[in-house]
N, CA, C, O and CB atoms as a CASP TS submission, in Angstrom:
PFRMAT TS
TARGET T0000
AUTHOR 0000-0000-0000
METHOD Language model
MODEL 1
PARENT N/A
ATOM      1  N   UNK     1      71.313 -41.790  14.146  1.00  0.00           N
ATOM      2  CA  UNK     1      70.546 -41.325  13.005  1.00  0.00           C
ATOM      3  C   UNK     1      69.733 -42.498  12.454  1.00  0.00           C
ATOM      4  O   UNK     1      70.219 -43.629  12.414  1.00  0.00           O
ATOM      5  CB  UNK     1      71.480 -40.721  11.910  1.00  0.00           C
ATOM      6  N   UNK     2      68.552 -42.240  12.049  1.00  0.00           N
ATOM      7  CA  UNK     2      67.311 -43.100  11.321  1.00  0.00           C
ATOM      8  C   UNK     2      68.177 -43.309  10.636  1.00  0.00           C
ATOM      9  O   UNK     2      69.046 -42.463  10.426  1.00  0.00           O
ATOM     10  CB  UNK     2      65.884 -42.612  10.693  1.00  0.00           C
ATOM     11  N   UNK     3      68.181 -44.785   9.965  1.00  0.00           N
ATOM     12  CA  UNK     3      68.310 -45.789   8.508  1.00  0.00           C
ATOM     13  C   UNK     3      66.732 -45.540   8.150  1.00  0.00           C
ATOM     14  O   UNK     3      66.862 -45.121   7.000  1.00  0.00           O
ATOM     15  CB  UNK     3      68.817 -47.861   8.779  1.00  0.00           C
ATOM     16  N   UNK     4      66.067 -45.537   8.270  1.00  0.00           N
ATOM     17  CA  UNK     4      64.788 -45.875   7.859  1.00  0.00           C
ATOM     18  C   UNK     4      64.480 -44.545   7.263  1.00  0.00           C
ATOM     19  O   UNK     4      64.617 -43.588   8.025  1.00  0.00           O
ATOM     20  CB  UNK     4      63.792 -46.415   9.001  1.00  0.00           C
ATOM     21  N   UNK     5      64.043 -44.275   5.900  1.00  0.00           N
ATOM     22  CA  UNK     5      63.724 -42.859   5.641  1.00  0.00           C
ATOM     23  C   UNK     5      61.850 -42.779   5.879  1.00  0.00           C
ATOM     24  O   UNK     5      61.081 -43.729   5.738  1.00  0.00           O
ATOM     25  CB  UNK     5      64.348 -42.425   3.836  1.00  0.00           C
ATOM     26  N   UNK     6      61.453 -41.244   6.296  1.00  0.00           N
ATOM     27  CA  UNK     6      60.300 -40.950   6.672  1.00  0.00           C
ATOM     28  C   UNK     6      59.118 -41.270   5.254  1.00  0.00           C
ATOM     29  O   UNK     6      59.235 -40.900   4.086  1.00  0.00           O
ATOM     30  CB  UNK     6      60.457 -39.397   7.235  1.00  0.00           C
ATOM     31  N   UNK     7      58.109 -42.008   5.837  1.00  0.00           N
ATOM     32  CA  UNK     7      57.009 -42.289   4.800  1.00  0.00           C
ATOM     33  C   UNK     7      56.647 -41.015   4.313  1.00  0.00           C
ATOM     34  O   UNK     7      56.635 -39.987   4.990  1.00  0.00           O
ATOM     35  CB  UNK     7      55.730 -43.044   5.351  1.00  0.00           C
ATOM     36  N   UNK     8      56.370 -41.106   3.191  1.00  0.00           N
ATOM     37  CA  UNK     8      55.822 -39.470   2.642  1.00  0.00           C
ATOM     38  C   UNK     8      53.702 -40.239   2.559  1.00  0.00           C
ATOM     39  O   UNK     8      52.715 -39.763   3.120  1.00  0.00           O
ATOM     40  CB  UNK     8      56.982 -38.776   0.108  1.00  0.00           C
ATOM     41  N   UNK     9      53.762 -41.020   1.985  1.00  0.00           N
ATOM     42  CA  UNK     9      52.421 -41.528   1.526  1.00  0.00           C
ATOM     43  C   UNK     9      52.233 -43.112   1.986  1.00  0.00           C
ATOM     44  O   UNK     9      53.197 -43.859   2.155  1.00  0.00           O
ATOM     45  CB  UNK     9      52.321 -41.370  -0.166  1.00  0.00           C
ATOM     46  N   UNK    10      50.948 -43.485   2.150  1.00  0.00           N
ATOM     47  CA  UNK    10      50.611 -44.775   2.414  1.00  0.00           C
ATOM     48  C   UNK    10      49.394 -44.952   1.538  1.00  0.00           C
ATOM     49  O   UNK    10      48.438 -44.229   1.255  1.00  0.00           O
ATOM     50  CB  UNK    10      50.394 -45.053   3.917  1.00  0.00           C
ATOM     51  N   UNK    11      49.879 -46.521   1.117  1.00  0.00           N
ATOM     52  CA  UNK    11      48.051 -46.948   0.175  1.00  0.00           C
ATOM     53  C   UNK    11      46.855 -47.783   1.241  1.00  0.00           C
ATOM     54  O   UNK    11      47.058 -48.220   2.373  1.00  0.00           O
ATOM     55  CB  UNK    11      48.382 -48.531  -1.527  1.00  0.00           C
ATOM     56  N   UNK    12      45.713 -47.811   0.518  1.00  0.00           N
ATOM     57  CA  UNK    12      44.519 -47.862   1.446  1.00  0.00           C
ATOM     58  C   UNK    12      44.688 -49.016   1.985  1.00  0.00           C
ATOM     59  O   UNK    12      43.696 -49.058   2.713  1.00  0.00           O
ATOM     60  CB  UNK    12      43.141 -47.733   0.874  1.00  0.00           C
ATOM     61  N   UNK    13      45.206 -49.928   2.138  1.00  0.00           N
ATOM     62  CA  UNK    13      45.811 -51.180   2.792  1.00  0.00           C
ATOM     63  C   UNK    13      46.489 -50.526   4.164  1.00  0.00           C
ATOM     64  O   UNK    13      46.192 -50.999   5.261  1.00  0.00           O
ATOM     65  CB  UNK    13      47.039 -52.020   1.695  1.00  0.00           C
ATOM     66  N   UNK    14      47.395 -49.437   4.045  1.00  0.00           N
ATOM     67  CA  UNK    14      48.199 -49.415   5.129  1.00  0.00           C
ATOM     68  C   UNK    14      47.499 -48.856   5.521  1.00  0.00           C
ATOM     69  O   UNK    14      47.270 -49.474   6.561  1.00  0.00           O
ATOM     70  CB  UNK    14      49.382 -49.078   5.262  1.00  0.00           C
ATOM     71  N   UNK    15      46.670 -47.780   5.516  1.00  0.00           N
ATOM     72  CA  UNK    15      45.650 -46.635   6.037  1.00  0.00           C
ATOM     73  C   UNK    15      44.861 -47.599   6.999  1.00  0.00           C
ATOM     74  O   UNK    15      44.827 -47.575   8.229  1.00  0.00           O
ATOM     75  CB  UNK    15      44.563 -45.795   4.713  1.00  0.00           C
ATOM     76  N   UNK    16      44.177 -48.533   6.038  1.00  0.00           N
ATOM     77  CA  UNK    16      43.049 -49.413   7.131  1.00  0.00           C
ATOM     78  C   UNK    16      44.380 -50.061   8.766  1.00  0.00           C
ATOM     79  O   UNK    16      44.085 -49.978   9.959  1.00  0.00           O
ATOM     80  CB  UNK    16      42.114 -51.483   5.760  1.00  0.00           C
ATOM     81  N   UNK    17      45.497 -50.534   8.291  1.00  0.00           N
ATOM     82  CA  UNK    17      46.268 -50.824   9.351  1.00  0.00           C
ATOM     83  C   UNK    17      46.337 -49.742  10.332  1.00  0.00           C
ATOM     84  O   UNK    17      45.530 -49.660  11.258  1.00  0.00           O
ATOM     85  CB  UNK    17      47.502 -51.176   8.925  1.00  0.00           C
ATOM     86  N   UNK    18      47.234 -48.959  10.153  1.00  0.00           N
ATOM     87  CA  UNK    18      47.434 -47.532  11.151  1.00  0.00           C
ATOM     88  C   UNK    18      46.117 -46.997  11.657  1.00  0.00           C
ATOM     89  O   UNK    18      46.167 -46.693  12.849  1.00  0.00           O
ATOM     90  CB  UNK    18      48.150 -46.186  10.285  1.00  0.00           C
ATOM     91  N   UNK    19      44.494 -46.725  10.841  1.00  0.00           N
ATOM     92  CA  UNK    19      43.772 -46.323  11.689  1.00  0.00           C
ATOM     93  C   UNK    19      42.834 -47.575  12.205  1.00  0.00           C
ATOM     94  O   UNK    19      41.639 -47.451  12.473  1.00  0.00           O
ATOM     95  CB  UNK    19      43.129 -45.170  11.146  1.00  0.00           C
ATOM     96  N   UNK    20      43.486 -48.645  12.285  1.00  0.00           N
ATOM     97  CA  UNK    20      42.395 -49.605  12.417  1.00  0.00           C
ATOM     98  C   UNK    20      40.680 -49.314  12.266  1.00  0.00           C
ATOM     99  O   UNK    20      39.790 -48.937  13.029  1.00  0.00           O
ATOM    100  CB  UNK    20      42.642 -50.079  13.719  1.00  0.00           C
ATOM    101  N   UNK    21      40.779 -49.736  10.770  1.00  0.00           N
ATOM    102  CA  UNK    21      39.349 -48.921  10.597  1.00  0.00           C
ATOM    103  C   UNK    21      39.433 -50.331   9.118  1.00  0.00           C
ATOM    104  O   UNK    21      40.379 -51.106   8.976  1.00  0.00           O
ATOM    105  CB  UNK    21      39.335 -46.455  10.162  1.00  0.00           C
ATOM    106  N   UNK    22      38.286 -50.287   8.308  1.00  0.00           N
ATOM    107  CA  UNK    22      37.774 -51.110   7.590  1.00  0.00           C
ATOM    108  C   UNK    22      38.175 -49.832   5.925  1.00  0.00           C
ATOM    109  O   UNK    22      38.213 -48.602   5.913  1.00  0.00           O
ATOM    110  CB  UNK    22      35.931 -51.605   8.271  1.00  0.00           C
ATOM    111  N   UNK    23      38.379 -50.746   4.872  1.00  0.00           N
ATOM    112  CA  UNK    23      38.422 -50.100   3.493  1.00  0.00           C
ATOM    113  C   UNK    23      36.983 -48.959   3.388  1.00  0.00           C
ATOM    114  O   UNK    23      36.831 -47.742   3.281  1.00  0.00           O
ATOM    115  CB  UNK    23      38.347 -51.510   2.195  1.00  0.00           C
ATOM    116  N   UNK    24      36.333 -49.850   3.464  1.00  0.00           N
ATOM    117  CA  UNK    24      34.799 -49.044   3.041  1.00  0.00           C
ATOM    118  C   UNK    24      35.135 -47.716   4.124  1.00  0.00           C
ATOM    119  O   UNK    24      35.250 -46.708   3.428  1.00  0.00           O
ATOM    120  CB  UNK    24      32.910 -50.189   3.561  1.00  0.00           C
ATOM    121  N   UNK    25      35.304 -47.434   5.399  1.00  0.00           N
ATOM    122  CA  UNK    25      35.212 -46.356   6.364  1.00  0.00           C
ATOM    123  C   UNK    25      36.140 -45.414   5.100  1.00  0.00           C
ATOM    124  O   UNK    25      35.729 -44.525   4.354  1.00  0.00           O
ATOM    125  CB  UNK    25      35.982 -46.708   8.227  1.00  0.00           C
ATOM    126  N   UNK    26      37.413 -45.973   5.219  1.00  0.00           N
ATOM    127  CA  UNK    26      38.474 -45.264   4.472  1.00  0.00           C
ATOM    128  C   UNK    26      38.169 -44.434   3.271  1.00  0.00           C
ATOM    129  O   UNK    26      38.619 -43.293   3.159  1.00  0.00           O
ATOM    130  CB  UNK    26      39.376 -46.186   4.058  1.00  0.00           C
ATOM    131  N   UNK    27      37.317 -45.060   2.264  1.00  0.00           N
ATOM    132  CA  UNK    27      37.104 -44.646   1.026  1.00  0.00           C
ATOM    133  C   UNK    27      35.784 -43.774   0.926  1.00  0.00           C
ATOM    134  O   UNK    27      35.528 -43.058  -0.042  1.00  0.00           O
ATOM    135  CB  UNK    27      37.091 -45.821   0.166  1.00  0.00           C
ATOM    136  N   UNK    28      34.751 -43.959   2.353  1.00  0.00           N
ATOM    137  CA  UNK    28      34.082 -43.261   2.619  1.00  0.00           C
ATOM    138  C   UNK    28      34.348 -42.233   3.373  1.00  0.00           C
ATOM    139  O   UNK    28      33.379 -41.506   3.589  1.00  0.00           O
ATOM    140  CB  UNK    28      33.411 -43.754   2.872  1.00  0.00           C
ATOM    141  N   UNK    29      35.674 -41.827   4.007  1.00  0.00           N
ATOM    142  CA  UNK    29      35.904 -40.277   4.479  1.00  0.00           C
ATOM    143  C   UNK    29      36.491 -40.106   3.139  1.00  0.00           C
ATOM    144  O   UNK    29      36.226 -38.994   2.682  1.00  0.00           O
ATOM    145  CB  UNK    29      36.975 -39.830   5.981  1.00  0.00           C
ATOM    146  N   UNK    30      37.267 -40.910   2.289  1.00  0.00           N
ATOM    147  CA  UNK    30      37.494 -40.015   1.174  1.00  0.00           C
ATOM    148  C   UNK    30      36.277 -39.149   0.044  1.00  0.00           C
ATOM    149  O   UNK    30      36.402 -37.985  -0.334  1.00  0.00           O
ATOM    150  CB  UNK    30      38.308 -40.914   0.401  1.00  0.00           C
ATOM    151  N   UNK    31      35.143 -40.084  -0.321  1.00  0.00           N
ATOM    152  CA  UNK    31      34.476 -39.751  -0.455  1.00  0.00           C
ATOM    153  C   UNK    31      34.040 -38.525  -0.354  1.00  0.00           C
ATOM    154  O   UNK    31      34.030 -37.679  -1.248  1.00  0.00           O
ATOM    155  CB  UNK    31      34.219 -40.299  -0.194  1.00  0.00           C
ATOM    156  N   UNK    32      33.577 -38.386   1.026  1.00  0.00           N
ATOM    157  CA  UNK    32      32.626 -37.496   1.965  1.00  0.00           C
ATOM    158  C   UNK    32      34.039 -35.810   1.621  1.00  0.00           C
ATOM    159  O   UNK    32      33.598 -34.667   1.496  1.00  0.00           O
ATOM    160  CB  UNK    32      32.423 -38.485   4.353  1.00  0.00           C
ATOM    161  N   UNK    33      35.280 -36.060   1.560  1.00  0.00           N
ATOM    162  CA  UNK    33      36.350 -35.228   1.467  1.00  0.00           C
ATOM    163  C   UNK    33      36.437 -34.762   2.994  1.00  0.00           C
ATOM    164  O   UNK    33      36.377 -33.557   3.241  1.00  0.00           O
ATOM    165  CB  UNK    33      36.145 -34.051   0.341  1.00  0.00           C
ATOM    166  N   UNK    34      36.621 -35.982   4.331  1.00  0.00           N
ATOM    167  CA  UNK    34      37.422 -35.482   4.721  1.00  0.00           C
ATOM    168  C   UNK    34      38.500 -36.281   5.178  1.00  0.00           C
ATOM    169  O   UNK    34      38.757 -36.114   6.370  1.00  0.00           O
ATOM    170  CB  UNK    34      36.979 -34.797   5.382  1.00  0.00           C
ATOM    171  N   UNK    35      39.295 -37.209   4.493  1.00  0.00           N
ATOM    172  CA  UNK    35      40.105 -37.374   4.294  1.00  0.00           C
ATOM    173  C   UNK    35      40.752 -37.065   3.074  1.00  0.00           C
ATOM    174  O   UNK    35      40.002 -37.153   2.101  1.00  0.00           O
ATOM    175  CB  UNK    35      40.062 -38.136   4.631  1.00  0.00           C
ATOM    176  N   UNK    36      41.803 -36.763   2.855  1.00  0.00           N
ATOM    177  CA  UNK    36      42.429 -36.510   1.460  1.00  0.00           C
ATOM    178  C   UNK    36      43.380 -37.234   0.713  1.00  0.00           C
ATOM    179  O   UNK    36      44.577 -37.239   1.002  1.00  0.00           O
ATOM    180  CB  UNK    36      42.971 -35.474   1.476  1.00  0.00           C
ATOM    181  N   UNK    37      42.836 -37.917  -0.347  1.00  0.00           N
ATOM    182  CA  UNK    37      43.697 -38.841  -0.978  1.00  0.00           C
ATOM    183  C   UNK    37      44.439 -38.281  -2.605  1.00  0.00           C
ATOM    184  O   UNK    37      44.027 -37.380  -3.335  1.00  0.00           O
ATOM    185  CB  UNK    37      42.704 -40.213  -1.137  1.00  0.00           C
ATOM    186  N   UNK    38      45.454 -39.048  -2.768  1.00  0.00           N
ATOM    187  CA  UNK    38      45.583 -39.104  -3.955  1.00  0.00           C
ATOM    188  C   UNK    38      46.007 -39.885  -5.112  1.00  0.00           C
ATOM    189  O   UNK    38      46.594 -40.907  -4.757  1.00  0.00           O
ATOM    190  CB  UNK    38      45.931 -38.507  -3.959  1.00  0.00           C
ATOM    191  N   UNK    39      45.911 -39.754  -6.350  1.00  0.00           N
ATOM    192  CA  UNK    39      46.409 -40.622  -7.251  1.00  0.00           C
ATOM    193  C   UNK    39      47.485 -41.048  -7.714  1.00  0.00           C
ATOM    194  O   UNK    39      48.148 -40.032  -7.504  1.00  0.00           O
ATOM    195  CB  UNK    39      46.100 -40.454  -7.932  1.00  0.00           C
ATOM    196  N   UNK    40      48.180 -41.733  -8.173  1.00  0.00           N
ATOM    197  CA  UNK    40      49.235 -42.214  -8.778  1.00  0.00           C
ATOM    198  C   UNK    40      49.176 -43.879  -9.338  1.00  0.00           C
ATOM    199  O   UNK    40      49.331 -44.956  -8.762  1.00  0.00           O
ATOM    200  CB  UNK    40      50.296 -41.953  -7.778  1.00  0.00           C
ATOM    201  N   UNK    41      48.771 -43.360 -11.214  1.00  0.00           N
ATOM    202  CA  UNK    41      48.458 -44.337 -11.933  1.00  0.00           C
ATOM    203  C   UNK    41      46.926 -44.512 -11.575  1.00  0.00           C
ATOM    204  O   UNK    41      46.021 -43.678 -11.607  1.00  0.00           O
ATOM    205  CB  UNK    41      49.386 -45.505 -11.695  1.00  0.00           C
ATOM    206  N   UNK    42      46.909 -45.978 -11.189  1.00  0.00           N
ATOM    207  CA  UNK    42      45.627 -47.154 -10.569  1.00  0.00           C
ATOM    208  C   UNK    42      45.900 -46.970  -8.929  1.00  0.00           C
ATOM    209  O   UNK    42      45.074 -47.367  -8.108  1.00  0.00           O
ATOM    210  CB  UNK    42      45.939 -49.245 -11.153  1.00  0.00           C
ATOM    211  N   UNK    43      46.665 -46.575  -8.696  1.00  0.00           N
ATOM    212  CA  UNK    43      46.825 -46.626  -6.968  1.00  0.00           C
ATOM    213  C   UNK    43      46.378 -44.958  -6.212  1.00  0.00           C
ATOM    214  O   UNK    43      46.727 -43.841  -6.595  1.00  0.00           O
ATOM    215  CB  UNK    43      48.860 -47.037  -6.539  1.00  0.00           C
ATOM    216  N   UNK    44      45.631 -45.284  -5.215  1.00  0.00           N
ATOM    217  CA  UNK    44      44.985 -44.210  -4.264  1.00  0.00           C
ATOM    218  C   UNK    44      46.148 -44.539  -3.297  1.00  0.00           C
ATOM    219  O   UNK    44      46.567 -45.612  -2.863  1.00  0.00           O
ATOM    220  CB  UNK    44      43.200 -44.430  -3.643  1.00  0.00           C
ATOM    221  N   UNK    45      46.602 -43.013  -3.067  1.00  0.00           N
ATOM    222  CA  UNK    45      47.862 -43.164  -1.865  1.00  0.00           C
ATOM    223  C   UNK    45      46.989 -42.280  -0.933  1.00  0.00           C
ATOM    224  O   UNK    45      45.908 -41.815  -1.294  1.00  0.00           O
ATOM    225  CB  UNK    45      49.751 -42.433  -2.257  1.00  0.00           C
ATOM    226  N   UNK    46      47.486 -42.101   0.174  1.00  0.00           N
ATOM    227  CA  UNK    46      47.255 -40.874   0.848  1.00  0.00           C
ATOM    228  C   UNK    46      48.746 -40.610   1.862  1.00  0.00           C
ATOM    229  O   UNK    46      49.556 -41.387   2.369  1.00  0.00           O
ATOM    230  CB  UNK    46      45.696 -41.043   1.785  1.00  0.00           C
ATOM    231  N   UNK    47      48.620 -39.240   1.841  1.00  0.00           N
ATOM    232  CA  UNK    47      49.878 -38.652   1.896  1.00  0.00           C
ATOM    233  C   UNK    47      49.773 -38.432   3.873  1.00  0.00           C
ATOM    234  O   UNK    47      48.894 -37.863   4.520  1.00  0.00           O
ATOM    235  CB  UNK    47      49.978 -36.983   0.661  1.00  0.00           C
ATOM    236  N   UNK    48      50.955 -39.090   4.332  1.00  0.00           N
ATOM    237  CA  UNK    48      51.273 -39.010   5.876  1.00  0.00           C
ATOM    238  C   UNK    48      50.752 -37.945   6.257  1.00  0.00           C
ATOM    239  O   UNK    48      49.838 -38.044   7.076  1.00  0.00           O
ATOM    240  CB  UNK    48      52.676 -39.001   6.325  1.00  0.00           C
ATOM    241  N   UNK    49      51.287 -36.196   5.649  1.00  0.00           N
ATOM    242  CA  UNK    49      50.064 -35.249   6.599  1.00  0.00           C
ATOM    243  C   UNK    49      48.414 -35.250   6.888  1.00  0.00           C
ATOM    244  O   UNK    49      47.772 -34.956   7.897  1.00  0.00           O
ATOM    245  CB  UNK    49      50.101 -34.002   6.069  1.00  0.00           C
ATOM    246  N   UNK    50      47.979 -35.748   5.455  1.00  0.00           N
ATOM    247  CA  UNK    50      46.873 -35.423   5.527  1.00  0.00           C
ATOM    248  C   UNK    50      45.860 -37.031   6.606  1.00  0.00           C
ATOM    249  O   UNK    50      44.790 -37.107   7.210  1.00  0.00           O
ATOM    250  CB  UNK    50      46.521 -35.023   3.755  1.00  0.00           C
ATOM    251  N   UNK    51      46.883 -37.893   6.339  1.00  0.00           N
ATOM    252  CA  UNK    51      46.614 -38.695   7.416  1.00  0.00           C
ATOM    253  C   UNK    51      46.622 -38.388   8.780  1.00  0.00           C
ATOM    254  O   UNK    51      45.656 -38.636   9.502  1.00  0.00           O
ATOM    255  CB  UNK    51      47.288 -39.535   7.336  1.00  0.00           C
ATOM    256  N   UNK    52      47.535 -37.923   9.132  1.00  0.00           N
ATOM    257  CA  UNK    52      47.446 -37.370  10.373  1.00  0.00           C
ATOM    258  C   UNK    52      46.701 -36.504  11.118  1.00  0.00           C
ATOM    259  O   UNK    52      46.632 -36.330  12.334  1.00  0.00           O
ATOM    260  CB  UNK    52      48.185 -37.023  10.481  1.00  0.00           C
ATOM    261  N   UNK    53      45.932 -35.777   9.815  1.00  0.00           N
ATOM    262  CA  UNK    53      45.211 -34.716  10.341  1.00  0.00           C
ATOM    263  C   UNK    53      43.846 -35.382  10.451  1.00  0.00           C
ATOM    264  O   UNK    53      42.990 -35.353  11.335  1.00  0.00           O
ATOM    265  CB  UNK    53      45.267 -33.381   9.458  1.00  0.00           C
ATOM    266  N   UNK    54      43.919 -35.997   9.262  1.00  0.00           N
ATOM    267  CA  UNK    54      42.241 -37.089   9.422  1.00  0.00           C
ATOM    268  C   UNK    54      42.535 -37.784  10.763  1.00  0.00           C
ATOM    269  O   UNK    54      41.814 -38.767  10.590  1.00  0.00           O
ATOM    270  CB  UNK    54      41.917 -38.672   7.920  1.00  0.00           C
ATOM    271  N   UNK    55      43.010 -37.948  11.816  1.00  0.00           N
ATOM    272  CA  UNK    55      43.141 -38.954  12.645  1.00  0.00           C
ATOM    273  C   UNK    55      43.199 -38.396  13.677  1.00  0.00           C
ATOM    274  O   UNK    55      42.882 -38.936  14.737  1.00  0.00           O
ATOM    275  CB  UNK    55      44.059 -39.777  12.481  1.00  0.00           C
ATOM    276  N   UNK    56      43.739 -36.849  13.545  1.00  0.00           N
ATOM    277  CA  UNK    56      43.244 -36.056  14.152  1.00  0.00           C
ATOM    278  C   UNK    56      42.223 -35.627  14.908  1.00  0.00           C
ATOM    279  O   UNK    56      42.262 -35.547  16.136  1.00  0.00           O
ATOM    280  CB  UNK    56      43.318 -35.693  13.740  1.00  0.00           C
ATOM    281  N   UNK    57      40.801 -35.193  13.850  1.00  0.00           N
ATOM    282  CA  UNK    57      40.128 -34.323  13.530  1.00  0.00           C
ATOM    283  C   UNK    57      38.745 -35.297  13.848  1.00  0.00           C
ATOM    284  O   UNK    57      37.562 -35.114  13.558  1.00  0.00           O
ATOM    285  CB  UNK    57      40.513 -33.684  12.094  1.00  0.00           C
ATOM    286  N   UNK    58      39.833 -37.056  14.993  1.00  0.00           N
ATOM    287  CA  UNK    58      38.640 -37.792  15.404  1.00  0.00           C
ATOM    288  C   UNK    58      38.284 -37.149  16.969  1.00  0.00           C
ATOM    289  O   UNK    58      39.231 -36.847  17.695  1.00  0.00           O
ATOM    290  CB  UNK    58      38.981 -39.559  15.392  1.00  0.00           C
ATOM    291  N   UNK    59      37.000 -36.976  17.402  1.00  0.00           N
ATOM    292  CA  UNK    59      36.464 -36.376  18.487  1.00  0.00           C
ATOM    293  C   UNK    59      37.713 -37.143  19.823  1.00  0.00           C
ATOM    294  O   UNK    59      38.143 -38.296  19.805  1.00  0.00           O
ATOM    295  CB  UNK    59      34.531 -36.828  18.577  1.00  0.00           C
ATOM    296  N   UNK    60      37.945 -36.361  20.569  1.00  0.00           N
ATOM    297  CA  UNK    60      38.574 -37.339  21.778  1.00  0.00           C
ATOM    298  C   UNK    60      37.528 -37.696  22.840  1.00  0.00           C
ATOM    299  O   UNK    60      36.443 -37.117  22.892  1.00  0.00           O
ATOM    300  CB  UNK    60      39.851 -36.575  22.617  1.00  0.00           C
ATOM    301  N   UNK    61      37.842 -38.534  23.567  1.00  0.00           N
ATOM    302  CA  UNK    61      36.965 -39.026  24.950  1.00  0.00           C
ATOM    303  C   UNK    61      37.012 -38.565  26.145  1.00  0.00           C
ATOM    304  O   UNK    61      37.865 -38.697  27.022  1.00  0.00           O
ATOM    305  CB  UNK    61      37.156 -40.203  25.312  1.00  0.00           C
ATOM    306  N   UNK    62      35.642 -37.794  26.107  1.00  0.00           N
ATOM    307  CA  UNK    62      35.717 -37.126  27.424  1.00  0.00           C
ATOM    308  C   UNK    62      35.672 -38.570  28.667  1.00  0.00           C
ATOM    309  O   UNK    62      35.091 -39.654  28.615  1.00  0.00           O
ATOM    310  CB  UNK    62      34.193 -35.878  27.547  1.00  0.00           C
ATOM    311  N   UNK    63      36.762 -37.812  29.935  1.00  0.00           N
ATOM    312  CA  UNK    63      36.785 -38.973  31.123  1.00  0.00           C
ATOM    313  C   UNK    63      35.249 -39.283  31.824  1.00  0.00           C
ATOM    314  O   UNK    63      34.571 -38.529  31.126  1.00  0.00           O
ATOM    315  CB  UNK    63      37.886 -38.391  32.463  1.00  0.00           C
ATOM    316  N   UNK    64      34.614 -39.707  32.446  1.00  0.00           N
ATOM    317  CA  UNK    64      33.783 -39.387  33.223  1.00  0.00           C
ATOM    318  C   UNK    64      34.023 -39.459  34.421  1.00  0.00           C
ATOM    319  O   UNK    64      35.027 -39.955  34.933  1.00  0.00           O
ATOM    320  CB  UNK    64      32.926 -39.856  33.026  1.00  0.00           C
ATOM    321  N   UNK    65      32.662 -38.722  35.221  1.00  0.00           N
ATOM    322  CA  UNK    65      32.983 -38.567  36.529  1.00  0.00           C
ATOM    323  C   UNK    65      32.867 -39.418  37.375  1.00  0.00           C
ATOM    324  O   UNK    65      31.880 -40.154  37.372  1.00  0.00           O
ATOM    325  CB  UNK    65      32.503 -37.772  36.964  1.00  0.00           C
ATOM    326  N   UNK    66      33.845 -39.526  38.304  1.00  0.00           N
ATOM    327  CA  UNK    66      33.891 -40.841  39.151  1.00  0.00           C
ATOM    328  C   UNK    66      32.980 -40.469  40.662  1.00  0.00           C
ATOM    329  O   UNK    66      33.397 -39.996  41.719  1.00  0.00           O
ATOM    330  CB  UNK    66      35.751 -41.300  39.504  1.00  0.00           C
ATOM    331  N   UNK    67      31.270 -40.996  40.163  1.00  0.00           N
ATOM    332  CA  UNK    67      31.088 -40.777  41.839  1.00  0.00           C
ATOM    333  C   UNK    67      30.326 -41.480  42.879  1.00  0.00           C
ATOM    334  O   UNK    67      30.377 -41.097  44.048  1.00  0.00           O
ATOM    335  CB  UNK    67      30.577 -39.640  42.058  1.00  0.00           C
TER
END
């Protein structure tokens, strides 16, 4: 069994870590609304689902053809 209990939320520090991406990208899908953040106090969290789905909802890479 996990010791470690499951993250519910991460702040824009950890966000830029996990999607390796820059603050400004971050605060600009929040912006734009499609990432979804939220408040608590002075701190912008964003909540593990909606992270996931933003990280999601990035295009995948088509293979190309080998010829």
């Amino acid at each position: 069994m996990d010791s470690q209990p499951t993250r519910l939320a991460y702040d824009i520090s950890e966000v830029c870590v996990l999607a390796r991406c820059s603050r400004a990208y971050v605060y600009q899908a929040i912006n734009h609304g499609t990432l979804r953040a939220v408040k608590r106090g002075r701190r912008t969290l964003v909540l593990a689902p909606d992270l996931a789905r933003w990280l999601s909802s990035f295009p995948a890479i088509s293979p190309k053809n080998a010829a």
